[in-house]
N, C-alpha and C positions, 0 to 999 in steps of 0.2 A: 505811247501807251499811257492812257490814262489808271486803268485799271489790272491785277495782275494777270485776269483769266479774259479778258477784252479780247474774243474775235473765236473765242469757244463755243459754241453750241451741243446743248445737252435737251436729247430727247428724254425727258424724265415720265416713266411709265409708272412710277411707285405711289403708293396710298399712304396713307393712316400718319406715321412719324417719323420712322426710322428713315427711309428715303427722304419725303419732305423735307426733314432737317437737312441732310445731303446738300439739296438742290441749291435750298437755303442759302446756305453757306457759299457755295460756288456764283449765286445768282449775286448776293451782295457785293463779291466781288468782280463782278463786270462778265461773267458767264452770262450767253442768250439763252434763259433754259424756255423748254415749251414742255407748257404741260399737258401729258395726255390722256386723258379723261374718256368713261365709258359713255356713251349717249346715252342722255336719259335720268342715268343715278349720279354719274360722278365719284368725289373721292369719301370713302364713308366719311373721313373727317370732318366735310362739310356739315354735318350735324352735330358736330361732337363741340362740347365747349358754350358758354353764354352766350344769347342771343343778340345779335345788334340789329339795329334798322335796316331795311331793304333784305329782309330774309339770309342777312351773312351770319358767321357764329366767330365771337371773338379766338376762338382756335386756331381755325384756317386762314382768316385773314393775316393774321401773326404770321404763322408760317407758310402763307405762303405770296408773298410782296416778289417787288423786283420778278415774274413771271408770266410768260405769256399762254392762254389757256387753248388747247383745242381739242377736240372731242370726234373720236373715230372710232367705229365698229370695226377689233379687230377681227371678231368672228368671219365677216364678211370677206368673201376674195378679195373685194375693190379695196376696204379696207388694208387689208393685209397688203396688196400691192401699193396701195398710199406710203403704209408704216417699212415698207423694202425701200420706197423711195426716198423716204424722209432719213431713214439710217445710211442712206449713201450723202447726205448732205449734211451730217452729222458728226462730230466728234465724239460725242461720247452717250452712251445709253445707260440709264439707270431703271433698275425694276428693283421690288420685292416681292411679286406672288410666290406661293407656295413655289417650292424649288419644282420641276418639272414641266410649271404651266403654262407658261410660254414655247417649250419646246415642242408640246402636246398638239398647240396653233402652229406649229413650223415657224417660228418667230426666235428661237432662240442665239444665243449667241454663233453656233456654228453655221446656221444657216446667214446670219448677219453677218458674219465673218467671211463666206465666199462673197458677198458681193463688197464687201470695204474691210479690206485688209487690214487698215489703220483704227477701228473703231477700237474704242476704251468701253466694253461692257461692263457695268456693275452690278451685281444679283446681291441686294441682302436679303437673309433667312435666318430665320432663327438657330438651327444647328448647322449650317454648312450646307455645301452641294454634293456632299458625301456623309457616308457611316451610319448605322442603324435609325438615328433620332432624324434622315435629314429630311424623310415626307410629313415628319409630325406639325401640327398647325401649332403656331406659336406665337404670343402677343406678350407683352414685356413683363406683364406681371409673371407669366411661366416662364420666363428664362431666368429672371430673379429667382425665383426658388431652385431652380433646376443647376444652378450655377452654383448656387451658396451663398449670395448675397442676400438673401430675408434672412436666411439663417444665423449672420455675425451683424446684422441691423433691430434695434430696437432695444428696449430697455433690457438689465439683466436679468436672468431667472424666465425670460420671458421664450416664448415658440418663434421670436423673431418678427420680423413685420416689413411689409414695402419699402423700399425709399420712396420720400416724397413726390420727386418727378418719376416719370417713365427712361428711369438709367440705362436701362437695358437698350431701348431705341435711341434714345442721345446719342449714345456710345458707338453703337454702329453707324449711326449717323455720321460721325465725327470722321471715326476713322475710312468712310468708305470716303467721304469728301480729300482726304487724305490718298486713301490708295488711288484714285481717279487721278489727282494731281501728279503721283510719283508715275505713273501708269502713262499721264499724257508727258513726263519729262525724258520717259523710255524712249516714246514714240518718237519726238524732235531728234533724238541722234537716233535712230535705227527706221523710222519711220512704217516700227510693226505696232500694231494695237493688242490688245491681249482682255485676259476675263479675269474680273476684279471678283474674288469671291469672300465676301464680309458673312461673318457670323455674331451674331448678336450672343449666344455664350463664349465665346472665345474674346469679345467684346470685354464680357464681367470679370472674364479669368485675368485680363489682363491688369484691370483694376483689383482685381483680390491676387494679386502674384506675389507680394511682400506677405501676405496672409498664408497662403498655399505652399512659398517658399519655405515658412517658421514650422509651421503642421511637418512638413516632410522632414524638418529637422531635429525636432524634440518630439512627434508626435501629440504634441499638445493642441487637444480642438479648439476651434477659434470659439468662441460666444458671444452673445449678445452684451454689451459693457455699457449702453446707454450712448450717452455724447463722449466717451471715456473713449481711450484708445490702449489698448497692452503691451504698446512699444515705448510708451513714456508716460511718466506720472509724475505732478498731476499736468494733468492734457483732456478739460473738460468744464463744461459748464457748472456753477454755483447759483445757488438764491442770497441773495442779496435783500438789504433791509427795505428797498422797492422790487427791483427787477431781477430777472439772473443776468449772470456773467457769463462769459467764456474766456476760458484762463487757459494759456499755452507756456508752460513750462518746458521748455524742448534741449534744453541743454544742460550742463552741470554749472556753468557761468551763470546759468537765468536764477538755478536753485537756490544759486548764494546771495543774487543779489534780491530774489522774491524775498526771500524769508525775512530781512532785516525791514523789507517795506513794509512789510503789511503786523508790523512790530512784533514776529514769533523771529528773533535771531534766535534763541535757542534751538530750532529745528534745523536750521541748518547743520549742524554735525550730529545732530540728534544719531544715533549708534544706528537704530531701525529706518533711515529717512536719507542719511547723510550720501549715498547713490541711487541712480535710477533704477538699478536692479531691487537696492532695497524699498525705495518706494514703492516699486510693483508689488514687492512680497507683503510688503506691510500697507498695503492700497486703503484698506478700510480704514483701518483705526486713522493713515493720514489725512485719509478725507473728508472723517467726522468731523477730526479738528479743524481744517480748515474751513470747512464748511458753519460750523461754529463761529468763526474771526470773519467770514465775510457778514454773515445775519446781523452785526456791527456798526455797520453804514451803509448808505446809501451807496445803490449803483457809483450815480454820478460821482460819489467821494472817493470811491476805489477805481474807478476810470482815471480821475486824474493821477493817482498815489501810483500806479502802475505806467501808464501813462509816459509821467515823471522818471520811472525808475527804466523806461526802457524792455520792459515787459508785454511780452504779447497779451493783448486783452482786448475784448468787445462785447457788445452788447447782443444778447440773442432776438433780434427784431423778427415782427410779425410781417408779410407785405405791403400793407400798408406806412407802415413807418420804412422801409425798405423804399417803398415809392418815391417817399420824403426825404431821403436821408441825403446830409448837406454834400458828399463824396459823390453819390451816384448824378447828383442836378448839377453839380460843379462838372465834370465829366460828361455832361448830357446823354447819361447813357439810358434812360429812357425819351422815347421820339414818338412825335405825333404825325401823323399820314392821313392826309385826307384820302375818303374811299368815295367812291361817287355813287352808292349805294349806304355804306353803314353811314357815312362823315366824318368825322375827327377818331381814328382808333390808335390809342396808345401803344408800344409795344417796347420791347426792348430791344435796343440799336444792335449795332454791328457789333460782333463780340471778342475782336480784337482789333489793333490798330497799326496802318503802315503809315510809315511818314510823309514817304513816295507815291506810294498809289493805295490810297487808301477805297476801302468797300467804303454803300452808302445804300442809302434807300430810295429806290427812283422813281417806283410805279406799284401800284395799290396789286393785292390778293383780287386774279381773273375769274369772271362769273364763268360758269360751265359753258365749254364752247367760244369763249369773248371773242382769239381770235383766230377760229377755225378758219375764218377766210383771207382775212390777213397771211397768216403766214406759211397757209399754202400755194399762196399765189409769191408771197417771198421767196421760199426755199423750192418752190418745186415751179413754177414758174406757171401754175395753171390758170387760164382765164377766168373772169367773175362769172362767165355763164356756166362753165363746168363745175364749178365753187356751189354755184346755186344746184346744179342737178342734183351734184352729190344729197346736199343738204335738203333736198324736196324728198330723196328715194331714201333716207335717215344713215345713209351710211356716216357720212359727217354729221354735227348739228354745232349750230350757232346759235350766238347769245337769245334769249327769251324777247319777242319783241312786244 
């Protein structure tokens, strides 16, 4: 075994992020995914994102590497019997349309379930495959509000604001890559498959549960605190006499040993300062002052003094300096792929590492259809002349010639 998912096969049916990342993840690590694409449009994300040469968009190419592409009209009976056959040769199937739409085509997991007992179904959706919210259309910026997370994101005093990426679909992403895996480790000792059901709010709640725990136990609402955090202070970025900082004081050892660094030893017993509970209480007036002592020096001079002292600390970078930075090029954790369309597209590598069998990147983001004929003639064993009928009567299509 070179790789940990080496000899998996995953029909991935899902769009836009939250699937894709899935796939992602499972294809890096040695998973055969195929991807399966409508004729004609494809995945909306395929527009989504900068443009790169040979009509790709730096988006989809990103995510979607290591995959093989094909493109079938489920509408179609032939289709739909193609996609019966391809689920008996399959380990594991991943969608996100609206929850019911594939059962609506007779495609869904119960009917893929009498013909392959063992399959690993994944459905993600915004709210579940159940409860009043579970027909509502949903894309990650509505789950972010609808969850709570715009709400305890953004600066104080403020209505709250997005997270940067699209958290909401990462998050499901992650964990459905996750349920798939525990889901096919059921399978090896019982040898039943079962229906992976990911919700992208349940996703947020998981990430807001130290949040949602504290609310239910004092009642106190969460807010918006900036870069600040309300379970520790100080726990937040500063300006600095070039750049800001990010300063993590996370302990009552850091508190003692911050204070004398950054030459306030009097705050450390300070009566209002001298615990984390009284820093909380007394948040402001601590912050001004230190915020005062960092306007003092230079970044680079309080990077080393802290640094030195054993103190969490870093610098708030932009992407570009992120691109740069000497930890991530040491690390190589951004990687160049040649595409035989865009050419050279940067992205960022594998996102964690095995010693043993490590993921990697092997094979460029597939044009719409690339290999419809490929690997239906792999997996389903059909000849290249019935490949082409399909592909002339448009139930299949293949790449643009």
């Amino acid at each position: 075994m070179k790789t940990p998912l080496e000899g998996i096969k995953v029909l991935d049916l899902s769009h836009a992020l939250a699937g894709p990342h899935c796939s992602t993840l499972l294809a890096d690590f040695g998973a055969d995914v195929y991807k399966l694409e409508t004729p004609g449009f494809g995945d909306i994300a395929r527009a989504w994102g900068s443009p790169l040469p040979g009509d790709e968009s730096s988006y989809f190419t990103a995510l979607h590497r290591n995959k093989r592409g094909l493109s079938i009209d489920l509408k179609s009976e032939e289709g739909k019997a193609l996609f019966f056959e391809l689920a008996g040769k399959v380990d594991v199937i991943l969608e996100n349309f609206r929850v019911g739409a594939l059962s609506k085509l007779g495609l869904g997991y119960e009917e893929v379930r009498k013909r392959n007992p063992g399959i690993v179904y994944c459905s993600i959706s915004g709210f579940g495959q159940d409860g009043p919210y579970t027909h509502r259309a949903a894309m990650d910026l509505i789950v972010q509000a609808e969850s709570g997370m715009i709400s305890i994101t953004g600066d104080e005093g403020t209505h709250g604001a997005r997270c940067g990426v699209s958290i909401a679909d990462l998050t499901a992403g992650m964990y459905a890559a996750l349920g798939i895996v525990m889901a096919l480790r059921v399978r090896e000792k019982s040898g039943i498959g079962q229906h992976v059901d990911i919700s992208m709010l349940e996703g947020q709640l998981s990430l807001l549960n130290v949040l949602i725990s504290g609310y239910l136990a004092d009642g106190e609402m969460p807010e918006p605190l900036g870069t600040a955090y309300k379970a520790l202070a100080p726990y937040q970025t500063f300006r600095t006499a070039t750049r800001d900082l990010a300063l993590a004081v996370g302990s009552q050892k850091l508190w003692d040993i911050f204070c004398p660094a950054i030459g306030r030893p009097e705050l450390t017993r300070h009566p209002d300062y001298a615990t984390n509970i009284g820093r909380n209480q007394n948040r402001a007036a601590m912050i001004a002052t230190l915020q005062e002592t960092f306007l003092t020096r230079s970044y680079e001079e309080w990077e080393k003094i802290l640094v030195d002292a054993g103190v969490p600390v870093g610098a708030v970078n932009k992407i570009d300096q992120v691109v740069a930075h000497p930890q991530v090029k040491a690390r190589g954790a951004i990687v160049e792929q040649e595409h035989p369309r865009a050419g050279k597209v940067p992205m960022a590598g594998v996102a964690f590492r095995l010693s043993e069998t490590p993921g990697g990147i092997r094979s460029p983001s597939p044009s719409l259809g690339e290999h419809s004929a490929q690997v239906l003639q792999e997996l389903l064993g059909l000849p290249a002349s019935k490949v082409d009928e399909l592909i002339e009567r448009g139930i299949v299509s293949g790449p643009k010639k």
